[in-house]
Backbone as CSV, one residue per row, in Angstrom:
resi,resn,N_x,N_y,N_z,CA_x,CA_y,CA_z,C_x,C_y,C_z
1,UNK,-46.128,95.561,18.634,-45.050,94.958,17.876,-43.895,95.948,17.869
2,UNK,-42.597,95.653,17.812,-41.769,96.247,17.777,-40.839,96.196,16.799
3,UNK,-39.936,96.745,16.456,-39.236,96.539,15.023,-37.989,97.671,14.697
4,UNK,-36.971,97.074,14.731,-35.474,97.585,15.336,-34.485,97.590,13.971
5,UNK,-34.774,98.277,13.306,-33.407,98.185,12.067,-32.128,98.850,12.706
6,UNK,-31.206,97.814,12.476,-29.702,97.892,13.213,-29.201,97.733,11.559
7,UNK,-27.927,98.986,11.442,-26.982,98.721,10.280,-25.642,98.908,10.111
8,UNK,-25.126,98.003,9.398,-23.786,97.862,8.993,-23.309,97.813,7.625
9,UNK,-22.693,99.293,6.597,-22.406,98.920,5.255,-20.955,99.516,5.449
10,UNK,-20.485,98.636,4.262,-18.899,98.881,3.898,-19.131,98.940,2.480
11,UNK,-18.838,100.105,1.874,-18.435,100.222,0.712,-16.960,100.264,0.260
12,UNK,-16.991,99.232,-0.860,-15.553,99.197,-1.271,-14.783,99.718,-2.066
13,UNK,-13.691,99.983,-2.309,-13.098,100.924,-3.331,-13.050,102.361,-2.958
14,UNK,-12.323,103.088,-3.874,-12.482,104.692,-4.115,-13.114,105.167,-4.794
15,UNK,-13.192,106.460,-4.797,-14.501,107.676,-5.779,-16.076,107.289,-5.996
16,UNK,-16.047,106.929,-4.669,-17.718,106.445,-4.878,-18.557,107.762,-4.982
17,UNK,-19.642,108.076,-5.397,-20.498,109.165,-5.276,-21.159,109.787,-3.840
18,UNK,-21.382,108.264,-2.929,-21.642,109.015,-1.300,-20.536,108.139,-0.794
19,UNK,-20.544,109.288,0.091,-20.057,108.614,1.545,-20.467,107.558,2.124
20,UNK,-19.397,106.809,2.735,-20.219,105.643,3.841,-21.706,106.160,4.574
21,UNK,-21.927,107.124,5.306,-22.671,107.844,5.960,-23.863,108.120,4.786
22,UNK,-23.636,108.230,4.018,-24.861,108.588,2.579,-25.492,107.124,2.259
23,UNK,-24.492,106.513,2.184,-24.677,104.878,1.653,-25.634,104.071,2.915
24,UNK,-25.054,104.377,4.284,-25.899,103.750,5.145,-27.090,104.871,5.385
25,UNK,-27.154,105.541,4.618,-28.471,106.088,5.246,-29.541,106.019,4.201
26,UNK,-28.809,105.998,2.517,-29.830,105.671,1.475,-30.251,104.267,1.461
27,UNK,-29.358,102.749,1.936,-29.439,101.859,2.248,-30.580,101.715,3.283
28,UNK,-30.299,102.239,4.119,-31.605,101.873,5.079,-32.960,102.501,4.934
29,UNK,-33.274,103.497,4.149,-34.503,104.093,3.141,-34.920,102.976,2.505
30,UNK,-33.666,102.537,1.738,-34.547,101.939,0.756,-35.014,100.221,1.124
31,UNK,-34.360,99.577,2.213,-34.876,98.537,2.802,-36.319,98.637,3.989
32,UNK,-35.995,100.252,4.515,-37.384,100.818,4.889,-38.463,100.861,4.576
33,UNK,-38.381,101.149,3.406,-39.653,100.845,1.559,-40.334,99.615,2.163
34,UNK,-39.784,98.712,2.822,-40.486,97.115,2.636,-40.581,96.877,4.425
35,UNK,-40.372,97.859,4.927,-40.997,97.796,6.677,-42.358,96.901,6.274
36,UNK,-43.576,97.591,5.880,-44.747,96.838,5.944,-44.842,95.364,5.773
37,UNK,-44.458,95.207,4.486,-44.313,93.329,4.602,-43.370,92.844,5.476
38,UNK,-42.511,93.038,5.873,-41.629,92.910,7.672,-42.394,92.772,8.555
39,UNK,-43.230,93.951,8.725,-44.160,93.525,9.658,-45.656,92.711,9.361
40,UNK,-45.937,92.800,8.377,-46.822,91.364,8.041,-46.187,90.151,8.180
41,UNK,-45.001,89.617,7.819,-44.442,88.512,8.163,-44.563,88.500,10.208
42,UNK,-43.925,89.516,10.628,-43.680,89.122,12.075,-45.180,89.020,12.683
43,UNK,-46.387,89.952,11.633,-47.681,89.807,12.594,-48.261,88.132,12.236
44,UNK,-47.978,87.546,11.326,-48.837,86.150,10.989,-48.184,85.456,12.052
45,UNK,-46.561,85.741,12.071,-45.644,84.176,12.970,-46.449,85.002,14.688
46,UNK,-46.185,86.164,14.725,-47.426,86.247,16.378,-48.772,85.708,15.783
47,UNK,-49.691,85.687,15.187,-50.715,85.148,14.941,-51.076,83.517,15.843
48,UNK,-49.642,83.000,15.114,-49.451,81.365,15.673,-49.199,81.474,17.163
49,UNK,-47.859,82.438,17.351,-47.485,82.273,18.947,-47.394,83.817,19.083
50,UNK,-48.354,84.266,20.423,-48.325,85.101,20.927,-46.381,85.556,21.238
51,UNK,-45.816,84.982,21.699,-44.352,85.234,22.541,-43.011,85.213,21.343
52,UNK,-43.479,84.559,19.770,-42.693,84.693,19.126,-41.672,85.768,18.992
53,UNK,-40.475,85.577,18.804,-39.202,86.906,18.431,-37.951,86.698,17.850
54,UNK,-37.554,87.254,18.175,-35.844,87.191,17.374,-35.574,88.508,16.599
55,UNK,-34.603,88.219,16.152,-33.550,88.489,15.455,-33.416,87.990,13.847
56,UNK,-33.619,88.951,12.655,-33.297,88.428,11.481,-32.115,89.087,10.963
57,UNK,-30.999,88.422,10.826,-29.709,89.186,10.257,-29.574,88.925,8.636
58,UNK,-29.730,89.870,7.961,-29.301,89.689,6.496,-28.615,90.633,6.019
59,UNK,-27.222,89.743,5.544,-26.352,90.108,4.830,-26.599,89.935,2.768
60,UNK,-25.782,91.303,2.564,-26.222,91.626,1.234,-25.380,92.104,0.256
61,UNK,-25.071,92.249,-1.083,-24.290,93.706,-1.853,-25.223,93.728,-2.526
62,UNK,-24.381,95.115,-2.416,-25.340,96.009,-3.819,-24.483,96.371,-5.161
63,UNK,-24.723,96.213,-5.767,-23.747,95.744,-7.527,-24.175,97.422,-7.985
64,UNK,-22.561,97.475,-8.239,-22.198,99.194,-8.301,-22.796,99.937,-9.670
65,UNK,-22.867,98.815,-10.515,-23.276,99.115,-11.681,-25.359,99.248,-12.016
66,UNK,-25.742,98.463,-11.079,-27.144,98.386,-11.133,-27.803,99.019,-9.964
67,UNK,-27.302,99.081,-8.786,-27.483,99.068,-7.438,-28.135,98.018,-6.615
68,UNK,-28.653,96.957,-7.542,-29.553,95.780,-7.152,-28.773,95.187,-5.517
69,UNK,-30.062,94.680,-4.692,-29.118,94.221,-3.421,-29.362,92.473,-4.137
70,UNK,-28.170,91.927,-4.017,-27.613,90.659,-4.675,-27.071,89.716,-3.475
71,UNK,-27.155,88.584,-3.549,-26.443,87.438,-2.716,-26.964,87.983,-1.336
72,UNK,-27.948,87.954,-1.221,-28.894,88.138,-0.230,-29.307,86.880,0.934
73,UNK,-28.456,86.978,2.011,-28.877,85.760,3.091,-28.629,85.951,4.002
74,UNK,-29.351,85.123,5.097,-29.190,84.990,6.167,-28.044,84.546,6.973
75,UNK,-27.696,85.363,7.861,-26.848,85.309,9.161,-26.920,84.277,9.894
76,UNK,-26.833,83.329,9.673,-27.773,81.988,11.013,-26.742,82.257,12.261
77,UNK,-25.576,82.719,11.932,-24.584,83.175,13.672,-25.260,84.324,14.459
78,UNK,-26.015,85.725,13.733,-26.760,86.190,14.173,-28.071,86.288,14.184
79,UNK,-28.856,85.352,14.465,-30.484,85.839,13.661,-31.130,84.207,14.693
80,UNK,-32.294,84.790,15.458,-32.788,83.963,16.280,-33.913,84.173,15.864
81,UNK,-34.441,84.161,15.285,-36.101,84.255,14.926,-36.371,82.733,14.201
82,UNK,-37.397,82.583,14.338,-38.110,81.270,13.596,-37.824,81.456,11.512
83,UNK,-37.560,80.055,11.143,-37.429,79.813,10.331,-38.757,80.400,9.139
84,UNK,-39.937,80.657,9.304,-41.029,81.393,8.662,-40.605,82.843,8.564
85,UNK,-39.994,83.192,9.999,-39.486,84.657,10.138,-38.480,85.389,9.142
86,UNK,-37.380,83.956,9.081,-36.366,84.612,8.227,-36.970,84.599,6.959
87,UNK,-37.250,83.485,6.384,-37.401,83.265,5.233,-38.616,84.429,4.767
88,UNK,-39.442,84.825,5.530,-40.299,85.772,4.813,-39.595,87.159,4.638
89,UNK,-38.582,87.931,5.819,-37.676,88.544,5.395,-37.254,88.628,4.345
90,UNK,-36.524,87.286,4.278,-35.377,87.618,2.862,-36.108,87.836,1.961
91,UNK,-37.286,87.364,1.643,-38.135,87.162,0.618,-38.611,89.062,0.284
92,UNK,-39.154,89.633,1.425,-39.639,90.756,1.485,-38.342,91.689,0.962
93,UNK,-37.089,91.790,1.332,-36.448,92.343,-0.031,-35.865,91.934,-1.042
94,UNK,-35.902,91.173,-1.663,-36.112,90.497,-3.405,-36.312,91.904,-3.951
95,UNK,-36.014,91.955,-5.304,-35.964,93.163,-6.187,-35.788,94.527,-5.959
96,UNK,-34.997,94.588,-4.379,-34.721,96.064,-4.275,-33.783,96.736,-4.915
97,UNK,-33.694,97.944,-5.621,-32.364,98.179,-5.863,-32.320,99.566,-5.466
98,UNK,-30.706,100.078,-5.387,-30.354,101.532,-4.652,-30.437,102.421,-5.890
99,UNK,-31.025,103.417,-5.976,-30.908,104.234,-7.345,-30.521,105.501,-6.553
100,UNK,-29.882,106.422,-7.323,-29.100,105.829,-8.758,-28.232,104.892,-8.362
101,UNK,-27.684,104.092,-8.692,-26.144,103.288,-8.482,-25.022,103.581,-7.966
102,UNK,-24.293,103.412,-6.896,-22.973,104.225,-6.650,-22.083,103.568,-7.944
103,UNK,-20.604,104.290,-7.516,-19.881,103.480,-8.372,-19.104,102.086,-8.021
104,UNK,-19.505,102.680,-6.442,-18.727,101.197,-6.260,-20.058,100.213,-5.171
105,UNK,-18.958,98.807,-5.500,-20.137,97.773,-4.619,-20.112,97.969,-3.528
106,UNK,-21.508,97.441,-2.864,-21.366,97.610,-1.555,-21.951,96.962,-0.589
107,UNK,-21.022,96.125,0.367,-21.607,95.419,1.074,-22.122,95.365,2.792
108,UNK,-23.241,94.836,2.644,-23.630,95.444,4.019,-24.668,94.209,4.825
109,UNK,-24.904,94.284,6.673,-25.646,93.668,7.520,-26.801,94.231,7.782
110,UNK,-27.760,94.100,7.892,-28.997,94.516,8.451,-29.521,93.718,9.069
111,UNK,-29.843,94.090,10.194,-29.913,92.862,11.420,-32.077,93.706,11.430
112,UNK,-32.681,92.669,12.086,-33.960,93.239,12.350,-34.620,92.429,13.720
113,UNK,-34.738,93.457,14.558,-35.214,92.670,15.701,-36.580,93.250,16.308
114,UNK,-37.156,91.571,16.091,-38.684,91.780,15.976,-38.826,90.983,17.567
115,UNK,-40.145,91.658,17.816,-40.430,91.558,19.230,-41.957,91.777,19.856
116,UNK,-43.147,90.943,20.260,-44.286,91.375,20.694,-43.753,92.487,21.957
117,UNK,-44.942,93.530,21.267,-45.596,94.762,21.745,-45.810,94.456,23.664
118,UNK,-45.205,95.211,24.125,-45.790,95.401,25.719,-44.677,94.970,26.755
């Protein structure tokens, strides 16, 4: 199995506490946290079809005051994976949040491209 985190954050505003470069790198830690159920979702949809793949793109913010990732969905312009695929995604980060909080919001893509092994 293979498994490709691609990222894109824009934080908005001034005097945030990190840098863009801090933000995409604590951002992708903490959506990292939930690799395993990512890949339990992509191992059941291979379960069904050996050749299954794609692409899950989810777009997100993170609310400056809580860090919670909020308004959480799918890309359907980028994201080719089966409908079980996405939806177990989005599902798998539900209740993440960035701690501590920056000060400002921040919005960002995380694309995930899943792919049988070989």
């Amino acid at each position: 199995m293979r498994f490709v985190l691609l990222a894109l954050l824009v934080a908005c505003g001034g005097g945030m506490k990190r840098t863009q470069a801090q933000y995409r790198t604590d951002t992708q830690q903490l959506l990292g946290s939930r690799t395993s159920q990512i890949e339990a979702c992509y191992a059941k949809a291979l379960a069904a079809d050996a050749t299954v793949g794609g692409v899950v793109t989810v777009s997100f913010e993170v609310e400056k005051k809580t860090g919670k990732l909020a308004q959480a969905s799918i890309d359907q312009l980028h994201t080719t994976a089966p409908q079980p695929v996405m939806a177990c995604v989005l599902e798998s980060l539900a209740g993440l949040v960035l701690a501590p909080p920056d000060r400002n919001a921040g919005k960002a893509t995380f694309a995930y491209e899943l792919r049988p092994a070989g």
